[in-house]
C-alpha positions as CSV (number, residue, x, y, z in Angstrom):
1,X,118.6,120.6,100.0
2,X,115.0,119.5,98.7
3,X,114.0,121.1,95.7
4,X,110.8,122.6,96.6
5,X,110.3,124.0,93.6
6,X,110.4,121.1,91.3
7,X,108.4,119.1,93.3
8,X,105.8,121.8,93.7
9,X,105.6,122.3,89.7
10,X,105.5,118.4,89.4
11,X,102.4,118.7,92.0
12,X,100.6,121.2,90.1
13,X,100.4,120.1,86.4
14,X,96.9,117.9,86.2
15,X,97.8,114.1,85.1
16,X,94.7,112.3,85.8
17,X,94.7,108.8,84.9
18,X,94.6,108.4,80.8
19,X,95.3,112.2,80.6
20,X,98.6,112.4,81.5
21,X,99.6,114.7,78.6
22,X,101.2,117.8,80.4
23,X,103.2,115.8,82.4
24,X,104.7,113.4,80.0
25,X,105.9,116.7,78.0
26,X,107.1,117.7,81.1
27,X,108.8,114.4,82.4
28,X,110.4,113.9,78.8
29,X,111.9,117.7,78.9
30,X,113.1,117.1,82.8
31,X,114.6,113.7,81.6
32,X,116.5,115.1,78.8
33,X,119.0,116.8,80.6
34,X,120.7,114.4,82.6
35,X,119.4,110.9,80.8
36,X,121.6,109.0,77.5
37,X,118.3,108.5,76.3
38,X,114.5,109.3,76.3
39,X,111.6,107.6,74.7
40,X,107.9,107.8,75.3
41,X,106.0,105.0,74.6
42,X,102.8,104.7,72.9
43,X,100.9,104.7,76.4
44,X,102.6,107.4,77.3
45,X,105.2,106.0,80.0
46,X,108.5,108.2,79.6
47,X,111.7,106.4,79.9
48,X,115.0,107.7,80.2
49,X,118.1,105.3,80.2
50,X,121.4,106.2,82.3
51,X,124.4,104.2,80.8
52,X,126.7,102.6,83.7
53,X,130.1,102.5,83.7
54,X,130.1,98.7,83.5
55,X,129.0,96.9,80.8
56,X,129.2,93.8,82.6
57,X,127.0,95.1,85.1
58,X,123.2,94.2,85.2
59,X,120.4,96.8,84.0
60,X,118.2,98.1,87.2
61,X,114.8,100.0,86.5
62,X,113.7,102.5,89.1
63,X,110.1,104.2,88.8
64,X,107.2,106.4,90.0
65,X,103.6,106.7,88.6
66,X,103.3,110.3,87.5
67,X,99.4,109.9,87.5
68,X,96.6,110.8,89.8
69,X,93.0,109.9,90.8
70,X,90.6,112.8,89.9
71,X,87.1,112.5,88.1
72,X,85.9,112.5,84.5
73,X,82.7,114.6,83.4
74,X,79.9,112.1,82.9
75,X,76.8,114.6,82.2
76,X,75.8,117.9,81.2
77,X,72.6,119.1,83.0
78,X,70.2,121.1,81.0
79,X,70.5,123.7,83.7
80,X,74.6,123.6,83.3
81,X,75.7,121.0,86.6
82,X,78.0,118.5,85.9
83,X,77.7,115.1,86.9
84,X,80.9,112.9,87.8
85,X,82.3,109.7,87.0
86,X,85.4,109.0,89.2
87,X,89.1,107.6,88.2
88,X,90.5,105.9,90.3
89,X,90.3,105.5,94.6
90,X,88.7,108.9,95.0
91,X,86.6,109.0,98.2
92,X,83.4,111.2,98.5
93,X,83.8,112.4,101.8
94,X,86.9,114.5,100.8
95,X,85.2,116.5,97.9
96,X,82.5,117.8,99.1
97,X,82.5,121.5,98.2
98,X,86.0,121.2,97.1
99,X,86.9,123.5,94.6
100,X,88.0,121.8,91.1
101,X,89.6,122.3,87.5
102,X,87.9,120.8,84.9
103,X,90.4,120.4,82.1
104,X,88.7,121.3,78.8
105,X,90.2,121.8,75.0
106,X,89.8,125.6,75.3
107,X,92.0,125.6,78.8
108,X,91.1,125.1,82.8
109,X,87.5,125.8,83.7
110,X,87.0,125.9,88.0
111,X,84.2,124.7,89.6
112,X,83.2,123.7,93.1
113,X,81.2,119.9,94.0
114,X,78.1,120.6,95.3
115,X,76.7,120.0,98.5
116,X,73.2,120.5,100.5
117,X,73.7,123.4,103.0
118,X,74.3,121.9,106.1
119,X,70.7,123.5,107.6
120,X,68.4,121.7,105.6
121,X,70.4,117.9,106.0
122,X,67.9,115.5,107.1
123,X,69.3,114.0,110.3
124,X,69.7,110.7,108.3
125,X,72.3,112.3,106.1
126,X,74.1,114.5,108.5
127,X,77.2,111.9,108.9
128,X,76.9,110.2,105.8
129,X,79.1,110.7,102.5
130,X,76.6,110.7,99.3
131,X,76.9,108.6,96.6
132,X,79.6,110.0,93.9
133,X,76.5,109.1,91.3
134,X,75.0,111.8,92.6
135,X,77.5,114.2,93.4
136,X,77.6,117.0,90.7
137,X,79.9,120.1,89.7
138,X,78.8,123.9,90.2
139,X,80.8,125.8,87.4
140,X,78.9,129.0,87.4
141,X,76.7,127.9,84.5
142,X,73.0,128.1,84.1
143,X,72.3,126.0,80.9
144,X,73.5,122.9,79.1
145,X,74.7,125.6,76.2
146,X,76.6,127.8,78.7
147,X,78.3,125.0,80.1
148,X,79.1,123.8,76.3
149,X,80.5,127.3,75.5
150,X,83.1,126.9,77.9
151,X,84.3,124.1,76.2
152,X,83.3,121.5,78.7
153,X,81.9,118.1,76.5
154,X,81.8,114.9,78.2
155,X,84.7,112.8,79.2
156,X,86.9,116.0,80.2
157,X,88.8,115.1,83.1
158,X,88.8,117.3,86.8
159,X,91.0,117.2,89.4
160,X,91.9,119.3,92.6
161,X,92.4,122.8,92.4
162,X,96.5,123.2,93.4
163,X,97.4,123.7,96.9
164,X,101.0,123.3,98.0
165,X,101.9,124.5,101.3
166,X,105.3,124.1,103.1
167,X,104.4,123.7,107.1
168,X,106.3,124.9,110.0
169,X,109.7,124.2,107.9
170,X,109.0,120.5,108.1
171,X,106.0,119.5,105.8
172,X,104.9,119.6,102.5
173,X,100.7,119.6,102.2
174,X,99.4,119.4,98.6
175,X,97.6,117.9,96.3
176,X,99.1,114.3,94.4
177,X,101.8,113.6,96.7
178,X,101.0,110.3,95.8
179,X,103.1,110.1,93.7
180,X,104.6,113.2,92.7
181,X,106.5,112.6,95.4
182,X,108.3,109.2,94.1
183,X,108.4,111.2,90.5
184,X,110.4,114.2,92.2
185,X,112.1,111.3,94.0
186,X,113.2,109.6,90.6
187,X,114.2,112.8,88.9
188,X,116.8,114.3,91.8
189,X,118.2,110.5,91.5
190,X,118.6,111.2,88.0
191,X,120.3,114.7,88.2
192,X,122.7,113.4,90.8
193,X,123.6,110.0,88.8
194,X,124.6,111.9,86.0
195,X,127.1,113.2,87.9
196,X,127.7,109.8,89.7
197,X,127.7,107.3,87.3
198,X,126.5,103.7,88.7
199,X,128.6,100.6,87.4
200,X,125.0,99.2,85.9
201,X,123.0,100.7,84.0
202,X,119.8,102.3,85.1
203,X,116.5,102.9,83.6
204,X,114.4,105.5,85.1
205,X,110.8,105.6,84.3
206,X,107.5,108.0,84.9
207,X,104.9,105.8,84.5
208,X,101.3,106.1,83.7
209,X,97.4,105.0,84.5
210,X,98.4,103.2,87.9
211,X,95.5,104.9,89.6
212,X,93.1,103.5,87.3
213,X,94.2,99.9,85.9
214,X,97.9,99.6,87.7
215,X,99.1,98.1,85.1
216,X,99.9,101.0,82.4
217,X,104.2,100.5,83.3
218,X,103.8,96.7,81.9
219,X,105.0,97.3,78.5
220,X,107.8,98.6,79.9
221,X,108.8,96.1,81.5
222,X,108.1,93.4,78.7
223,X,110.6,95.9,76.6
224,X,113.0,96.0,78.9
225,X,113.7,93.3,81.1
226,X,115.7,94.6,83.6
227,X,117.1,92.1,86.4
228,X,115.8,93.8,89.5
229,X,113.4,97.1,90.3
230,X,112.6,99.7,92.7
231,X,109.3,101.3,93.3
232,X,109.2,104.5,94.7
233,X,105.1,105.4,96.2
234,X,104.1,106.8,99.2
235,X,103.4,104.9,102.0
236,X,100.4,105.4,104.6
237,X,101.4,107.0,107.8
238,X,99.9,105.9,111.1
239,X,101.2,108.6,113.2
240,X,98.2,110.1,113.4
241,X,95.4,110.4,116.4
242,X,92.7,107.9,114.9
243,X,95.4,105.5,113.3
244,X,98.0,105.0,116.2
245,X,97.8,101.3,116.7
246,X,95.9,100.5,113.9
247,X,98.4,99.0,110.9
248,X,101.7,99.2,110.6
249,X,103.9,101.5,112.2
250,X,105.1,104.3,109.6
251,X,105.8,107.8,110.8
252,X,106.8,110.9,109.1
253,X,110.5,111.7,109.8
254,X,111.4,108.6,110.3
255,X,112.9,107.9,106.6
256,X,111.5,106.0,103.9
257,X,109.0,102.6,104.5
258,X,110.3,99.0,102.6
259,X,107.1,97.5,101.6
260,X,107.7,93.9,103.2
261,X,103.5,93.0,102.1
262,X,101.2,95.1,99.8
263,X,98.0,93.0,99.1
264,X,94.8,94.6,97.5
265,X,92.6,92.2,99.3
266,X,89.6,93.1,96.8
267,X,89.2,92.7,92.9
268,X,92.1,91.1,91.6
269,X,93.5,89.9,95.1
270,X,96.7,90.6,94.3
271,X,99.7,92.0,96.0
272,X,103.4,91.8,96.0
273,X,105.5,89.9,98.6
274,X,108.7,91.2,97.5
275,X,112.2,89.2,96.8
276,X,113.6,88.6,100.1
277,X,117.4,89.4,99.1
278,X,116.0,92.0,97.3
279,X,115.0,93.3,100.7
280,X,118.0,92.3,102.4
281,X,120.3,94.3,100.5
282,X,118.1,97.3,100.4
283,X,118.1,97.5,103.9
284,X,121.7,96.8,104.1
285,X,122.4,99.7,102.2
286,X,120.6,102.0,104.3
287,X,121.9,100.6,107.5
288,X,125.5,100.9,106.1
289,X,124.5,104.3,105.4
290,X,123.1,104.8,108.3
291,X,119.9,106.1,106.5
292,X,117.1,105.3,108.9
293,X,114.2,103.3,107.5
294,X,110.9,101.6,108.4
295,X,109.2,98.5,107.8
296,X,105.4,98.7,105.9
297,X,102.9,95.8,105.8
298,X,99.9,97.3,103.7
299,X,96.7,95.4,103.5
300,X,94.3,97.3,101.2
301,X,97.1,98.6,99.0
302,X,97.9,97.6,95.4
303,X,100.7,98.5,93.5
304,X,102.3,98.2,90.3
305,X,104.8,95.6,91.5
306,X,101.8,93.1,91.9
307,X,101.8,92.5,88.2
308,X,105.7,93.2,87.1
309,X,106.9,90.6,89.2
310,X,105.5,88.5,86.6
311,X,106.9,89.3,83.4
312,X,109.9,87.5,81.7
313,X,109.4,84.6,83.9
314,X,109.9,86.4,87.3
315,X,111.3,90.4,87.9
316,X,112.1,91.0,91.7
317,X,110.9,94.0,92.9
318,X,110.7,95.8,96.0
319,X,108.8,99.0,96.4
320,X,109.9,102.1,98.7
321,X,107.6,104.0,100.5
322,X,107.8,107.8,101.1
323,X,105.1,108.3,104.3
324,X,102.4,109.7,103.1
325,X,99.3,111.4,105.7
326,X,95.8,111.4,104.1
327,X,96.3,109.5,101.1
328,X,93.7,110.0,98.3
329,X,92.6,112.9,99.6
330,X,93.1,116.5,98.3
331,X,95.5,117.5,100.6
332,X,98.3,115.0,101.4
333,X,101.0,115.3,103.7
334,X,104.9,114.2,103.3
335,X,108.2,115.2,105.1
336,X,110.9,116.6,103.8
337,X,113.5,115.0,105.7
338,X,111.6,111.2,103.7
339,X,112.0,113.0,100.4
340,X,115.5,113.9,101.2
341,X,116.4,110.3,102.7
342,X,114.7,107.8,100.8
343,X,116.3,109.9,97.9
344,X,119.5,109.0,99.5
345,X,118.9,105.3,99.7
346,X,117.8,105.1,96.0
347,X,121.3,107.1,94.9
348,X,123.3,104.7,97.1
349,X,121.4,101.3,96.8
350,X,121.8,101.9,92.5
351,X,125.3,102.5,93.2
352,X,126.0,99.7,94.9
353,X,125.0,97.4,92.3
354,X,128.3,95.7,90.1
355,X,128.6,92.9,87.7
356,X,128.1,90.6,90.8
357,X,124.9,91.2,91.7
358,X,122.7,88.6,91.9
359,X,119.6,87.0,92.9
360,X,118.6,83.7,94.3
361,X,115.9,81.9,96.0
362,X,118.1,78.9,96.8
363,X,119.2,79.4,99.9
């Protein structure tokens, strides 16, 4: 069974990049129950340590980002609009007139993003997505002082209004399944290893500010220094009619995607080829599981692997992908059968791991 529950409360509470607050209570609470251990650190990543049952056995690290893209309010109009500043890869096209939360001191203010009434579009702007400089909040306000005595102020931070949806028994639509789904993923790992123990010993960690600087798990990391470490992200599904044939091959159903490329291909120009026995005995576990499993090569996507494969002189990792439709967008689309399998192939590559495990690049 899935837990629809947890993972729609885990969808629901705001986390926006740098204003991850709710959730970090919440991931610390959740954590406490079946973890040794659980710390927060100073940026706000919560850990929570699983002691093996081998003390000769190496420590693994297994993680999520609990954070989401969403904007940040950049202006107050005189006459009470809002103008927008965005975190993260939020695209314009997917919020126009979409309602919002603004998340103020005094509580949640709602608000839709404006947009020109589809009548008086010049023909020039018909099929075109505007600016996000010049998109701007409606929250009901008619002054700069109304707008101010609801507690907005600048630098509050907005996301989507909540919108989880279970379709045709098969398919979870909502809001930050990336990566709410890899956090629910972590936690159910957790909960059933405390009744499993692993040999090694096992970090699991809820980390933040990947959708802004994807580097906010880092200090983890230099803390830690485990010997190995598995991402769990969504992955971009191509089973759809305008992306058939267009990247890699990742359906829904179909069980979870190994990353075998991720490469941002803008910016930093940085990506993460990951360990190739790493790989290996990933996908050995699933087959031996017979856990069915797919194959992503992801130009255009970064993740946090791209910069923790460099600490402490070299950390293999290898990130699983749950497929993921409409990424970025306010409604995002998983399967439950991937949450349910790539669960499976954390719970039984962790416990495969013993004192023996190693890695090599001679070979």
């Amino acid at each position: 069974m899935v837990n629809l529950d947890l993972l729609k409360e885990l969808a629901e509470i705001p986390a926006v990049s740098g204003n991850e607050g709710k959730l970090i209570k919440f991931s610390k609470e959740y954590m406490e129950k079946y973890a040794d251990e659980v710390s927060v650190d100073d940026l706000g990543n919560v850990v929570g340590l699983l002691r093996g049952t081998d003390k000769e056995a190496p420590d693994l690290l297994a993680y999520a980002h609990m954070d989401e893209i969403g904007l940040m309010v950049r202006r107050i109009e005189e006459n009470g609009f809002l103008r927008v500043e965005r975190i993260g890869g939020i695209d314009t096209k997917g919020l126009l007139s979409r309602e919002v939360r603004i998340i103020t001191d005094n509580g949640v203010v709602e608000g839709v993003v404006g947009v020109k009434s589809h009548h008086v579009l010049p023909d020039e702007e018909k099929f075109l997505a505007p600016p996000y400089e010049k998109l701007y909040l409606d929250i009901g306000a008619n002054s700069f002082e109304e707008a101010t005595d609801l507690g907005i102020k600048v630098g509050d931070m907005i996301t989507y209004m909540p919108n989880f949806r279970v379709l045709n028994n098969r398919l979870v639509s909502s809001k930050t399944m990336d990566d709410r789904a890899g956090v629910f993923t972590v936690f159910e790992t957790l909960a059933r290893l405390n009744k499993e123990r692993p040999k090694a010993t096992v970090y699991f960690v809820a980390s933040v500010q990947e959708e802004f600087s994807i580097r906010g798990i880092v200090p983890v990391f230099y803390k830690l220094k485990p010997i190995a470490t598995i991402n769990i992200e969504v992955a971009i599904a191509t089973d759809t009619p305008d992306l058939a044939g267009v990247a890699a091959d990742v359906r829904l159903g179909k069980g979870p995607a190994i990353y075998r490329f991720s490469f941002h291909g803008r910016g930093t120009l940085s990506g993460n080829i990951p360990h190739p026995q790493l790989v290996r005995l990933v996908e050995k576990t699933a087959e031996e599981s017979n856990i069915p499993f797919q194959r992503e090569v992801a130009r255009g996507a970064i993740l946090e692997s791209a910069y923790i494969q460099w600490e402490h002189g070299g950390i293999p990792c290898v990130d699983l992908g749950i497929p993921c439709r409409y990424l970025h967008y306010a409604n995002e689309v998983v399967s439950i059968e991937d949450l349910k399998l790539t669960q499976e192939l954390l719970v039984r590559f962790l416990n495969s791991v013993d004192r023996n495990f190693k890695l090599t690049r001679c070979e």
